[in-house]
N, CA, C and O atoms as CSV, one atom per row, in Angstrom:
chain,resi,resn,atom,element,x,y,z
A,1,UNK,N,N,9.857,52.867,-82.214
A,1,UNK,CA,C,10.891,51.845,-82.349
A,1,UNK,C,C,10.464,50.449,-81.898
A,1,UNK,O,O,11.166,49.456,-82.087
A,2,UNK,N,N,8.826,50.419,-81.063
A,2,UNK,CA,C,9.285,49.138,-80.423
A,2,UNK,C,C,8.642,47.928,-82.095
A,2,UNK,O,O,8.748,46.711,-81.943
A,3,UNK,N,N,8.228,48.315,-83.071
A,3,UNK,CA,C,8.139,47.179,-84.001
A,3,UNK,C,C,8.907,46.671,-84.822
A,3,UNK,O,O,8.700,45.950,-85.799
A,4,UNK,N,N,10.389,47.343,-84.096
A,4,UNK,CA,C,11.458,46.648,-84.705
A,4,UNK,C,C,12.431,45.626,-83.305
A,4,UNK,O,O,13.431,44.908,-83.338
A,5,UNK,N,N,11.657,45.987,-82.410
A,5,UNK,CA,C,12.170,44.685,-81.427
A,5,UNK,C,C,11.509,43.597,-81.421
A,5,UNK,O,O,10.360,43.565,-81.861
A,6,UNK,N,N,12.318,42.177,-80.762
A,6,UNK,CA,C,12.078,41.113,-81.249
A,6,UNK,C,C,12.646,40.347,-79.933
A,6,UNK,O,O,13.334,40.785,-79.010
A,7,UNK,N,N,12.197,39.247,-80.134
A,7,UNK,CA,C,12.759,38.233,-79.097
A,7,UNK,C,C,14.125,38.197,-78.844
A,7,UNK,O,O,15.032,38.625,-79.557
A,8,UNK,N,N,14.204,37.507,-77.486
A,8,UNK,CA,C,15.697,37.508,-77.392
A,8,UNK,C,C,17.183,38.349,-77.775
A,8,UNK,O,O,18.353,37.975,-77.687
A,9,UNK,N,N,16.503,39.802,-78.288
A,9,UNK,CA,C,17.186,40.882,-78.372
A,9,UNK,C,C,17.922,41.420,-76.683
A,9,UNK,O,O,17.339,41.124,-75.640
A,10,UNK,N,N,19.173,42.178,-76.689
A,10,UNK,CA,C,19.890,42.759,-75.503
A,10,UNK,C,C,18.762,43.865,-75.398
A,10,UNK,O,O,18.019,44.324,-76.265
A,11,UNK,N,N,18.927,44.245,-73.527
A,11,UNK,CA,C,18.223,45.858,-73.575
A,11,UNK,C,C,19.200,45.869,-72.568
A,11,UNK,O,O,19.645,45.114,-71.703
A,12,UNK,N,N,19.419,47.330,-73.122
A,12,UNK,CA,C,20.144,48.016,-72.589
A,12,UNK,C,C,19.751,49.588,-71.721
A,12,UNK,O,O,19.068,50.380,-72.370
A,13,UNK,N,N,20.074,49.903,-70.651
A,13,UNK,CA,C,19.272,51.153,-70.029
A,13,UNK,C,C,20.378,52.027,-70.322
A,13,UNK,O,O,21.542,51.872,-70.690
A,14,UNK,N,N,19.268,53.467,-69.901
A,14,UNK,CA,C,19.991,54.473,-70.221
A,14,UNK,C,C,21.620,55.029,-69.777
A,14,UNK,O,O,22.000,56.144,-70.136
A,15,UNK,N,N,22.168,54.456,-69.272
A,15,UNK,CA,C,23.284,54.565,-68.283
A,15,UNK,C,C,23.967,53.325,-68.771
A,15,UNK,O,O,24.668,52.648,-68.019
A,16,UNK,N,N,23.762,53.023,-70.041
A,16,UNK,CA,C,24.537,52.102,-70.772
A,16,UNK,C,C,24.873,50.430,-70.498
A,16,UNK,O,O,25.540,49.653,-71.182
A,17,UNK,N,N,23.928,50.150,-68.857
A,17,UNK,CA,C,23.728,48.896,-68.520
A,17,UNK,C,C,23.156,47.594,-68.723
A,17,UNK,O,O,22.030,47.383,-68.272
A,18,UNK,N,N,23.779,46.683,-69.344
A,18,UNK,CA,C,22.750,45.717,-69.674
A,18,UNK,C,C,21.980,45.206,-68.679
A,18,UNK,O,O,22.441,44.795,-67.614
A,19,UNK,N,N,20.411,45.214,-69.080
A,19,UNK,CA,C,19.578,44.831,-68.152
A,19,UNK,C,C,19.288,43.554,-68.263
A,19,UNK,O,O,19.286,42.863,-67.244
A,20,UNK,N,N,19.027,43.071,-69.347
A,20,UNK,CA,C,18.643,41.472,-69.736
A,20,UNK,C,C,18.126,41.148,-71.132
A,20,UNK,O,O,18.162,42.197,-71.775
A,21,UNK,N,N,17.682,40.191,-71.844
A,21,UNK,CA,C,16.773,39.834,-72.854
A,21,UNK,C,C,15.792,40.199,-72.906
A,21,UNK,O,O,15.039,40.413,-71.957
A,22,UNK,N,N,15.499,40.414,-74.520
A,22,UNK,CA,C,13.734,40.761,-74.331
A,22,UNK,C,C,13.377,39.550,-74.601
A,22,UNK,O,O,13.950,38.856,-75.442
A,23,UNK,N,N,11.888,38.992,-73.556
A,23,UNK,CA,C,11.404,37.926,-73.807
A,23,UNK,C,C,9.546,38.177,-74.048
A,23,UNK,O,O,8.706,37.290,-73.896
A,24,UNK,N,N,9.388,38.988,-74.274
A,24,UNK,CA,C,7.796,39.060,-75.189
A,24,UNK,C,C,7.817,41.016,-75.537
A,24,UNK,O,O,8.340,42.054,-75.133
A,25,UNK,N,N,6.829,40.486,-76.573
A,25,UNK,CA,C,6.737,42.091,-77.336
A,25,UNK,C,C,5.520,42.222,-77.880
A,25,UNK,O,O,5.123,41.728,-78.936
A,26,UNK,N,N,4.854,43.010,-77.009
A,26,UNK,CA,C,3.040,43.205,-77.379
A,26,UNK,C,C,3.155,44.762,-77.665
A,26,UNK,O,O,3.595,45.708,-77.010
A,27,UNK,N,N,2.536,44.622,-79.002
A,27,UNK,CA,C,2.703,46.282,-79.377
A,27,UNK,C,C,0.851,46.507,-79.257
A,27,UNK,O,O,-0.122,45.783,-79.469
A,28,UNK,N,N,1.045,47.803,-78.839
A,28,UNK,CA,C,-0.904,48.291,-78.366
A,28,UNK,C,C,-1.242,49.136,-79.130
A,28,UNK,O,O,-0.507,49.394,-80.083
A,29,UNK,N,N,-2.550,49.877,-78.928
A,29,UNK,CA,C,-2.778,51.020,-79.675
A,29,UNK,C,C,-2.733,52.401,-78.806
A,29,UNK,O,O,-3.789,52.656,-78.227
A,30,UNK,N,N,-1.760,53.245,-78.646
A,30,UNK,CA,C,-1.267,54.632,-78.521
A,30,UNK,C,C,-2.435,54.978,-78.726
A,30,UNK,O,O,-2.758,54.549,-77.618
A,31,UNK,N,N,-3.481,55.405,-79.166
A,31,UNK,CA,C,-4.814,56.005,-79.577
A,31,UNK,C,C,-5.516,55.794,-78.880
A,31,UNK,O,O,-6.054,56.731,-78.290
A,32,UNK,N,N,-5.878,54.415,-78.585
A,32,UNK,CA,C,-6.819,53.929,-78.004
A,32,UNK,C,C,-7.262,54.704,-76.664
A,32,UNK,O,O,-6.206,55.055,-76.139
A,33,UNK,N,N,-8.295,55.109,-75.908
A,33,UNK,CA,C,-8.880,55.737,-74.975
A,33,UNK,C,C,-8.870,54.246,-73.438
A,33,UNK,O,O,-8.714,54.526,-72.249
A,34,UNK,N,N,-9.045,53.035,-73.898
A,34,UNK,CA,C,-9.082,51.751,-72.546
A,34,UNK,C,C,-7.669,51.318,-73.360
A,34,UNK,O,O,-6.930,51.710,-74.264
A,35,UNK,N,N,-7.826,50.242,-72.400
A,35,UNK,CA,C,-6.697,48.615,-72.891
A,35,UNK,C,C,-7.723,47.399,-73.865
A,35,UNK,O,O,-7.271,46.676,-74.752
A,36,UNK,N,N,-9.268,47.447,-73.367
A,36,UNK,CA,C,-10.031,46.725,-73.736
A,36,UNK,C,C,-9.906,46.522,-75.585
A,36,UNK,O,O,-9.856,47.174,-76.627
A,37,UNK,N,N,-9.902,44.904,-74.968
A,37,UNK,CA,C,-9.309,44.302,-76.489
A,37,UNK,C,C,-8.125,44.296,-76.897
A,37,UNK,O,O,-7.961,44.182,-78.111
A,38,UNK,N,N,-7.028,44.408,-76.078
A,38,UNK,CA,C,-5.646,44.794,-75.804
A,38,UNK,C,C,-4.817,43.445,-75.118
A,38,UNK,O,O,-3.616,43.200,-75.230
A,39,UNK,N,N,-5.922,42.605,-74.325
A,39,UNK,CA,C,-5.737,41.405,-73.626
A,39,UNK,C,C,-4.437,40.360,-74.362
A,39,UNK,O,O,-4.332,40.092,-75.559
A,40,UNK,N,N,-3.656,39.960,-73.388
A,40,UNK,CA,C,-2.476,39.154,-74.046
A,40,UNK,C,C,-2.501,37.802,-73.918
A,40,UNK,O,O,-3.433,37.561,-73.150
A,41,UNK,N,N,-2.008,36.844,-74.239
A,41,UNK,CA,C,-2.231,35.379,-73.930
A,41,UNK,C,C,-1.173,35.381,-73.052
A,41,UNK,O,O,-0.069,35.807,-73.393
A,42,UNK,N,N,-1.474,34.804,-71.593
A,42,UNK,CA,C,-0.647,34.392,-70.422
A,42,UNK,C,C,-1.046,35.285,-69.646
A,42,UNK,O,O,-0.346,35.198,-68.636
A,43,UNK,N,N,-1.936,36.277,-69.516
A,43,UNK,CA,C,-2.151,37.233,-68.587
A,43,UNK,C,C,-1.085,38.553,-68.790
A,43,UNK,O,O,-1.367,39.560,-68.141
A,44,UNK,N,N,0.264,38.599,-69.760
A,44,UNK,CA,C,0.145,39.464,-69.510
A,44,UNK,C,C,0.110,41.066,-69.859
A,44,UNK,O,O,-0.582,41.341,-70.839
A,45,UNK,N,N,0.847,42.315,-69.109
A,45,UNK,CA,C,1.927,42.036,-67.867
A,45,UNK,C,C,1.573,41.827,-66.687
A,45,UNK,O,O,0.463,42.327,-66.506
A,46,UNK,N,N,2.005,41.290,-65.709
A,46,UNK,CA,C,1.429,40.708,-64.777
A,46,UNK,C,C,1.600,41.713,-63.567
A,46,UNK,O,O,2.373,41.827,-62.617
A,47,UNK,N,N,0.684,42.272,-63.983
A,47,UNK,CA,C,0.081,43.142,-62.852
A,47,UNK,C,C,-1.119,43.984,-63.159
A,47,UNK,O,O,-1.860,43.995,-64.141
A,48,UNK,N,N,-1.108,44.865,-61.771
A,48,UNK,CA,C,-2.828,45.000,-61.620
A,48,UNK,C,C,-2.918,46.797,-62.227
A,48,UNK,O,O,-1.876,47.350,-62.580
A,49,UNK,N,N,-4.424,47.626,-62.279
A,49,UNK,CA,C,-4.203,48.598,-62.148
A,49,UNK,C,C,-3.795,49.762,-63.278
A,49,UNK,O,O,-3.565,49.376,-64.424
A,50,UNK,N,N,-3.729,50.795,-63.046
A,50,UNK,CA,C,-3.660,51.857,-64.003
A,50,UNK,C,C,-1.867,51.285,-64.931
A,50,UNK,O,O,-1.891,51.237,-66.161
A,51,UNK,N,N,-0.833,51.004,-64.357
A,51,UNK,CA,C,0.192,50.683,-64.553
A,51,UNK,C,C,0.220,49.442,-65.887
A,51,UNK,O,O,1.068,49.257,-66.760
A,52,UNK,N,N,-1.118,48.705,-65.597
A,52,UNK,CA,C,-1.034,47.528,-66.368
A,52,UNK,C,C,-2.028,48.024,-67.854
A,52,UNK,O,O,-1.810,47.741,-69.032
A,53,UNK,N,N,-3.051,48.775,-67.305
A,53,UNK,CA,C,-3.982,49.645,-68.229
A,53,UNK,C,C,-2.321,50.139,-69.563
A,53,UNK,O,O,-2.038,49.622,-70.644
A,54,UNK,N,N,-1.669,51.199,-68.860
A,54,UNK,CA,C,-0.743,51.798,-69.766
A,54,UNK,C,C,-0.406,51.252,-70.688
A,54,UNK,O,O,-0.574,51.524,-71.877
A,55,UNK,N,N,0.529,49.738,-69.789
A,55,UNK,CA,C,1.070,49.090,-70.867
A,55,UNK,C,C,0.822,48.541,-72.058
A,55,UNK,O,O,1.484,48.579,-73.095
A,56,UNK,N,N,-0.984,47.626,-71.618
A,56,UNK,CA,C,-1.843,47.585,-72.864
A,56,UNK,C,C,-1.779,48.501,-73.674
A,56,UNK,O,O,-1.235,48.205,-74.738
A,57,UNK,N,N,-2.224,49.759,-73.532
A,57,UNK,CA,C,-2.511,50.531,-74.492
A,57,UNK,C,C,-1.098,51.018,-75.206
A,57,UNK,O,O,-1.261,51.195,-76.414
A,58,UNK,N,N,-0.070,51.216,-74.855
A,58,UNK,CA,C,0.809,51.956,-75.548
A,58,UNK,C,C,1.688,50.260,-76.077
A,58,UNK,O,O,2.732,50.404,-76.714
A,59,UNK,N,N,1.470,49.579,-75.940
A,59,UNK,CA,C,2.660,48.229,-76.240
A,59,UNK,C,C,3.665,48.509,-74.860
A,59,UNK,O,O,3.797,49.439,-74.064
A,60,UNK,N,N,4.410,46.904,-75.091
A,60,UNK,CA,C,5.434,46.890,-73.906
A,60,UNK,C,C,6.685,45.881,-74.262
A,60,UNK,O,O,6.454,45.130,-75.209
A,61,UNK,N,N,7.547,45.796,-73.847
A,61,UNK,CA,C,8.515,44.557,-74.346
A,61,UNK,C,C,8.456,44.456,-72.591
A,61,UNK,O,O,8.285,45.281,-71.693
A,62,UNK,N,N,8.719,42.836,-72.656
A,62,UNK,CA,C,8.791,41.767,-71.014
A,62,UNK,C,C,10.369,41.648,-71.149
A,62,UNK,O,O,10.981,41.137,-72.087
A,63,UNK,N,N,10.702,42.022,-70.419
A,63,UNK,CA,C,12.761,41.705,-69.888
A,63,UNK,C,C,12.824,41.028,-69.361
A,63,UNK,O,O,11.907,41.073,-68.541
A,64,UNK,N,N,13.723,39.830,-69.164
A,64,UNK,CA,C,13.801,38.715,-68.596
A,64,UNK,C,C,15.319,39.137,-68.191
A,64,UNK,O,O,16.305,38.924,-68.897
A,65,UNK,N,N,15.320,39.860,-66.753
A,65,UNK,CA,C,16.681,40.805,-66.228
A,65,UNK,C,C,17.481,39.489,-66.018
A,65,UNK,O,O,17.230,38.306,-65.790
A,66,UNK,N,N,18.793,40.442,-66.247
A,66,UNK,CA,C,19.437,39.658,-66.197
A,66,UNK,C,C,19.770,38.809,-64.338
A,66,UNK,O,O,19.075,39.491,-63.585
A,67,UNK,N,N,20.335,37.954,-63.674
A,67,UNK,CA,C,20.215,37.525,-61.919
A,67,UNK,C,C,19.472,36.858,-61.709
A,67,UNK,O,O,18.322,37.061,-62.099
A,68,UNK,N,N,19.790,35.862,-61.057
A,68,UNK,CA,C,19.209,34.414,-60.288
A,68,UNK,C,C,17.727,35.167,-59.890
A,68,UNK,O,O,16.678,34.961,-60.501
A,69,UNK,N,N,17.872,36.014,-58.818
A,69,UNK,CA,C,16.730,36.341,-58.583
A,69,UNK,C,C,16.068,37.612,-58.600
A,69,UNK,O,O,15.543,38.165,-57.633
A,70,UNK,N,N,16.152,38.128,-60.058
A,70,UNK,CA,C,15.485,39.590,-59.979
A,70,UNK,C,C,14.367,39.264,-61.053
A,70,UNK,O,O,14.502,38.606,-62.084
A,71,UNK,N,N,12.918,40.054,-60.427
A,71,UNK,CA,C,11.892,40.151,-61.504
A,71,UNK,C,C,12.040,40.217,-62.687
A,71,UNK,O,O,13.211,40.415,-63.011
A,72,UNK,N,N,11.001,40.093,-63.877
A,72,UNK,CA,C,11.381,40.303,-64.701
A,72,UNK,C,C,10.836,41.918,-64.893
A,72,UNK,O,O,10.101,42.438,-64.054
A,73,UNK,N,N,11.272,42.579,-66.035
A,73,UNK,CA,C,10.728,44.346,-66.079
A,73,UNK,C,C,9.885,43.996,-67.129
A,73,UNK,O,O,9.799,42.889,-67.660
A,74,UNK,N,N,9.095,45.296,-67.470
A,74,UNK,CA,C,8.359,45.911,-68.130
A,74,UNK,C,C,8.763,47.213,-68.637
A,74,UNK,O,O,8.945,48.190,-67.910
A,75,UNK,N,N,8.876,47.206,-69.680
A,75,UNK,CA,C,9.564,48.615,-70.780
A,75,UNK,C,C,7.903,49.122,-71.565
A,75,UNK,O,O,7.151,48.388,-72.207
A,76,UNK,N,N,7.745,50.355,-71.288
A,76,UNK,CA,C,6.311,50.688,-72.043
A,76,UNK,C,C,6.809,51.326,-73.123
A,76,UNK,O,O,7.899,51.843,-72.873
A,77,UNK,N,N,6.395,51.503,-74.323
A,77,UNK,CA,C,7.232,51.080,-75.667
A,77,UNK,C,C,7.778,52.896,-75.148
A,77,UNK,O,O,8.919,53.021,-74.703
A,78,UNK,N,N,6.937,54.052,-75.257
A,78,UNK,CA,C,7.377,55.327,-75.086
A,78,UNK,C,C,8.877,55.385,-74.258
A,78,UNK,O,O,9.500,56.433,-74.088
A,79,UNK,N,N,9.300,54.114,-73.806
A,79,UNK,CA,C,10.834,54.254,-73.244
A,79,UNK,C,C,11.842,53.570,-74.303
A,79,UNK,O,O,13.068,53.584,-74.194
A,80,UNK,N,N,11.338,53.157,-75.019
A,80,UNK,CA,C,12.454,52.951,-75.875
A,80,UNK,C,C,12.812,54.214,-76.727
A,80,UNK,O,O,12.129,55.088,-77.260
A,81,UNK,N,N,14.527,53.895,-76.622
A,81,UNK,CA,C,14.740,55.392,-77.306
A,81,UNK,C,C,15.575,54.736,-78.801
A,81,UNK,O,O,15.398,55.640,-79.617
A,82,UNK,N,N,16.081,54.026,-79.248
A,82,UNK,CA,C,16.222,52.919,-80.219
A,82,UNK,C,C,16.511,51.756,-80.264
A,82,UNK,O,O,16.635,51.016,-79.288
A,83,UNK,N,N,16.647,51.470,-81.385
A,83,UNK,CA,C,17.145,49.915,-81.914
A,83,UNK,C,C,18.155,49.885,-82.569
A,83,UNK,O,O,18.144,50.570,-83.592
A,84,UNK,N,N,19.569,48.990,-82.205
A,84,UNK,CA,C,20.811,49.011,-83.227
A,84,UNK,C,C,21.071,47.800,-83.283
A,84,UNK,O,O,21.025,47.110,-82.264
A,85,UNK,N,N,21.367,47.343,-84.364
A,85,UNK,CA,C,21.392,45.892,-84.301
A,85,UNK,C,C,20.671,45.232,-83.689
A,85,UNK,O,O,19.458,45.358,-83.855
A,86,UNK,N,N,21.128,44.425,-82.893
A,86,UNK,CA,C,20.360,43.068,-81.757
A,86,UNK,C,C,20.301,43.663,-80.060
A,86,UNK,O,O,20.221,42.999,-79.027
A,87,UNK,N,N,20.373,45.117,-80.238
A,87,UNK,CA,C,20.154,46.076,-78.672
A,87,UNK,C,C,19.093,47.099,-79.043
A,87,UNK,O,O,19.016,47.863,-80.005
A,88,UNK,N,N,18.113,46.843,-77.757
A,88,UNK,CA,C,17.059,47.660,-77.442
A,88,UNK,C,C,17.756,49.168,-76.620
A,88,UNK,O,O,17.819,48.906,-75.419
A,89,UNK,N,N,18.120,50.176,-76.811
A,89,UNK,CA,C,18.452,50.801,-75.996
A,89,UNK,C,C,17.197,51.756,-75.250
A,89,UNK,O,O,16.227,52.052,-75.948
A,90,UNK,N,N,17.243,52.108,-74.164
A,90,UNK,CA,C,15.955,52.611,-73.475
A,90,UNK,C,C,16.686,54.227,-73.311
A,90,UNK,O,O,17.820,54.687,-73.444
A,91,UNK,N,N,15.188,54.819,-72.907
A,91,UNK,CA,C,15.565,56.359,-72.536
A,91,UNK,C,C,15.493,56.411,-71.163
A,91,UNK,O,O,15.510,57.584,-70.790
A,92,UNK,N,N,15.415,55.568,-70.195
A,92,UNK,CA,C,15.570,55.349,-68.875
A,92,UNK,C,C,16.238,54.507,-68.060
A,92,UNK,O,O,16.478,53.420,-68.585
A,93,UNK,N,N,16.577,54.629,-67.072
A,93,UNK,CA,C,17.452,53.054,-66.165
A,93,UNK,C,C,16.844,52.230,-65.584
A,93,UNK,O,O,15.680,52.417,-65.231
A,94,UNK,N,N,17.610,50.951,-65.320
A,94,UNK,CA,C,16.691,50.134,-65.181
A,94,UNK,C,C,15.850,50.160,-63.982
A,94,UNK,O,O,14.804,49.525,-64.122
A,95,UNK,N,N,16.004,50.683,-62.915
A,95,UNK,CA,C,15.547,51.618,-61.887
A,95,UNK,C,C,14.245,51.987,-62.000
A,95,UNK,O,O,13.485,51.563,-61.129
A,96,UNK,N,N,13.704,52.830,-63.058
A,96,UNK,CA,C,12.549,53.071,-63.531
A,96,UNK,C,C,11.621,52.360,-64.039
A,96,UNK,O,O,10.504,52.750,-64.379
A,97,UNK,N,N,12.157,51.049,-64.121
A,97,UNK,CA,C,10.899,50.251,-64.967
A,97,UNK,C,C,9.911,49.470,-64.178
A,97,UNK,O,O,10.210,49.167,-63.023
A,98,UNK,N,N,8.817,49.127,-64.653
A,98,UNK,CA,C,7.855,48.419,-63.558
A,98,UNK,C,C,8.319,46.816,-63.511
A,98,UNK,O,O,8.567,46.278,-64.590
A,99,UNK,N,N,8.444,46.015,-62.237
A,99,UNK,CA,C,8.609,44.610,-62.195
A,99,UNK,C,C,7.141,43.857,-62.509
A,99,UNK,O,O,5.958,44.169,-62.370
A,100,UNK,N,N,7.765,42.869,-62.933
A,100,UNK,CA,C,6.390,41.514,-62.435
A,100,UNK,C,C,6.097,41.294,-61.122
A,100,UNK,O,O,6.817,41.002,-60.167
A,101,UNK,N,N,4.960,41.475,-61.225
A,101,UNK,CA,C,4.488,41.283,-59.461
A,101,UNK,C,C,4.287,39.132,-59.109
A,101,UNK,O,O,3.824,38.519,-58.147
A,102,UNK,N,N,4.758,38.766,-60.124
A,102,UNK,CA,C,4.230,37.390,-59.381
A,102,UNK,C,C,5.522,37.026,-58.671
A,102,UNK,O,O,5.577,36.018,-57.967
């Protein structure tokens, strides 16, 4: 599902909560064995490690949560469970997702 999400689309978690906008959508290669050659313009997702490895490789949509001051998330595409209209709905809460570490 995630090559039918798009900018500025709703996501919504599994527990029916809106989490925030999607604000970037890097789709990867599922196949692929590294991330190498997977590299995004802006660095990201911005973080380090096996966590950031994943996301390369499988694609990710960037959430721009909704609150003055909460990180933004990381959705690794295998959590999206569809697309309806202009809502991302996920197969998890927002609880589960990885933040931006900056």
């Amino acid at each position: 599902p995630i090559r039918f999400v798009q900018e500025g689309m709703r996501v919504v978690d599994a527990s029916g909560q809106q989490i925030g906008k999607v604000e970037l959508v890097k789709l990867g290669d599922p196949d692929a064995v590294t991330a190498r050659g997977q590299e995004t313009v802006g660095g990201e997702p911005r973080m380090s490690g096996e966590p950031r490895e994943l996301l390369l490789r499988l694609g990710f949509v960037k959430v721009d949560r909704k609150g003055l001051l909460r990180p933004d998330a990381y959705v690794a595409a295998d959590q999206i469970d569809r697309v309806e209209g202009d809502t991302v709905h996920l197969s998890v809460t927002d609880q589960d997702l990885l933040s931006d570490e900056t």
